[in-house]
C-alpha positions as CSV (number, residue, x, y, z in Angstrom):
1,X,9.0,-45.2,21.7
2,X,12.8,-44.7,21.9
3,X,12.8,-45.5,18.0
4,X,10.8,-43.0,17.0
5,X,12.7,-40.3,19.7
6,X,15.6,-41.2,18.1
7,X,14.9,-41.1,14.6
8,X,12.9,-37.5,15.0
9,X,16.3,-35.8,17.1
10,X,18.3,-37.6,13.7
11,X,15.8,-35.7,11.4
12,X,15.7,-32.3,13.8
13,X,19.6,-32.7,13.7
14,X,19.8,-33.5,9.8
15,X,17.3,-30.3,9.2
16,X,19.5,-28.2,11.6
17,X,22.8,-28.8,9.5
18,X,21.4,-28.9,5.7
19,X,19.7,-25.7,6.3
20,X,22.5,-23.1,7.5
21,X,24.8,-25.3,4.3
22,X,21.4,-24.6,2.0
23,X,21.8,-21.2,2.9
24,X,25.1,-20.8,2.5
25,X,25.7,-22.6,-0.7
26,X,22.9,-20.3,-2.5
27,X,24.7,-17.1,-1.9
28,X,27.4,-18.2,-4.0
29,X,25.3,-20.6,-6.5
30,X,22.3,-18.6,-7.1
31,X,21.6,-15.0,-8.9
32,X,23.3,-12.0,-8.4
33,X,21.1,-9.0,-7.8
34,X,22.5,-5.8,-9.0
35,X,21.0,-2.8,-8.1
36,X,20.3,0.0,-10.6
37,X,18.6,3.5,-10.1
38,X,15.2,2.1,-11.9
39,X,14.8,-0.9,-9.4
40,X,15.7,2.1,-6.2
41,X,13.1,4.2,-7.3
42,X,9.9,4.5,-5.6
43,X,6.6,2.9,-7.6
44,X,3.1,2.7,-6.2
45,X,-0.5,2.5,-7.7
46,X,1.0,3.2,-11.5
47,X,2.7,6.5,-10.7
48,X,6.4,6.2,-11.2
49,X,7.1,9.7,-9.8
50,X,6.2,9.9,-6.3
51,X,4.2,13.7,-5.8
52,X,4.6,14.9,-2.6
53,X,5.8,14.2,1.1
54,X,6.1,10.5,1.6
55,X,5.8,11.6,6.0
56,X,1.9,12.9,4.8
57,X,-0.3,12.5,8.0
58,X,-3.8,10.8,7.0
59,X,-7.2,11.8,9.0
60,X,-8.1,9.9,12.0
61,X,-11.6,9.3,10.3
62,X,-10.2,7.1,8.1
63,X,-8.9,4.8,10.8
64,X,-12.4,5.1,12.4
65,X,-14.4,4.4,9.6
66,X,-12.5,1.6,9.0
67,X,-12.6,-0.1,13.1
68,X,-16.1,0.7,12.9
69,X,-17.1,-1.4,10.0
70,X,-14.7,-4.3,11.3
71,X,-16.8,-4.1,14.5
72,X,-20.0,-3.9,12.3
73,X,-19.2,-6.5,10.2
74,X,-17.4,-9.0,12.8
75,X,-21.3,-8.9,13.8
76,X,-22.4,-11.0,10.4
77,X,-20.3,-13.7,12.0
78,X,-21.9,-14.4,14.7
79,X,-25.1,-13.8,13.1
80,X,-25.2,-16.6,10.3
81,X,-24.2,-19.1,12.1
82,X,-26.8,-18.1,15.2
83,X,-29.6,-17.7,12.4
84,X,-28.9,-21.2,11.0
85,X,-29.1,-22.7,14.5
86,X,-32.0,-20.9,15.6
87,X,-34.3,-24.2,15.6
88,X,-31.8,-26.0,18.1
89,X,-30.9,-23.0,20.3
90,X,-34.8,-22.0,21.1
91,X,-35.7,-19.1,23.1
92,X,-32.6,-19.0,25.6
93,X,-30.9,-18.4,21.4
94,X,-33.1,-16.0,20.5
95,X,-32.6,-14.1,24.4
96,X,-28.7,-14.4,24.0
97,X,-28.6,-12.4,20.5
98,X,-31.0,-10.1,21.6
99,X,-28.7,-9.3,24.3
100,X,-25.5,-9.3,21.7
101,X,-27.8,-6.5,19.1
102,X,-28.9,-4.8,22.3
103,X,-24.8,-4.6,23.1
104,X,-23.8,-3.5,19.3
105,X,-26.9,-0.6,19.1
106,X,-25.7,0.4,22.7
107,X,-22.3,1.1,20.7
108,X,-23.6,2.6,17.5
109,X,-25.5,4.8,19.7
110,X,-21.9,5.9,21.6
111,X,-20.3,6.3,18.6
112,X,-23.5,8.6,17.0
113,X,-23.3,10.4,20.3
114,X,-19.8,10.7,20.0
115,X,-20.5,11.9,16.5
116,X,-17.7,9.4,15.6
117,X,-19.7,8.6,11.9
118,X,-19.3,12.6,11.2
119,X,-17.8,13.2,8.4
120,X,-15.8,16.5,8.7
């Protein structure tokens, strides 16, 4: 045991030396990167001319939309593996996801209520 403690603080001690040198020998070994105006201009999606404010505020449906099928789809995963193991869970398996797509139309109800899938 005091073999192997001592080679692994050698190893820790060998890693916590090469790495700072590593570092410090590829700043001056390796590439310089020289800026330019092409490589500081902004680029997204194909259109090299941004149009527009880049501080544009988005909807909050979006952001719902998109928790709401996270939440909806998270569902799938418990599903599967529930419906592969159906056999072996029995009727206390068949009570206990019941109960779980009892909870998740409880909360598509709220969020219908809250009129939450409205898209306006």
């Amino acid at each position: 045991m005091d073999n192997s403690l001592s080679l692994a603080a050698l190893i820790l001690s060998v890693i916590a030396l090469a790495l700072p040198a590593l570092f410090h020998l590829a700043r001056y070994l390796g590439p310089r990167n020289h800026t330019n105006r092409a490589k500081e201009e902004a680029y997204e999606s194909g259109i090299s001319t941004p149009v527009g404010d880049t501080n544009e505020r988005f909807s909050i449906q979006y952001y719902r939309v998109a928790i709401i099928f996270i939440l909806f789809d998270i569902e799938v995963v418990f599903m599967l593996p529930w419906a592969v193991n159906l056999r072996d869970l029995g009727v206390f398996g068949l009570i206990e996801m019941f109960t779980f797509m009892g909870l998740l139309i409880a909360g598509l109800l709220y969020v219908y209520q809250k009129k939450g899938l409205k898209w306006t």
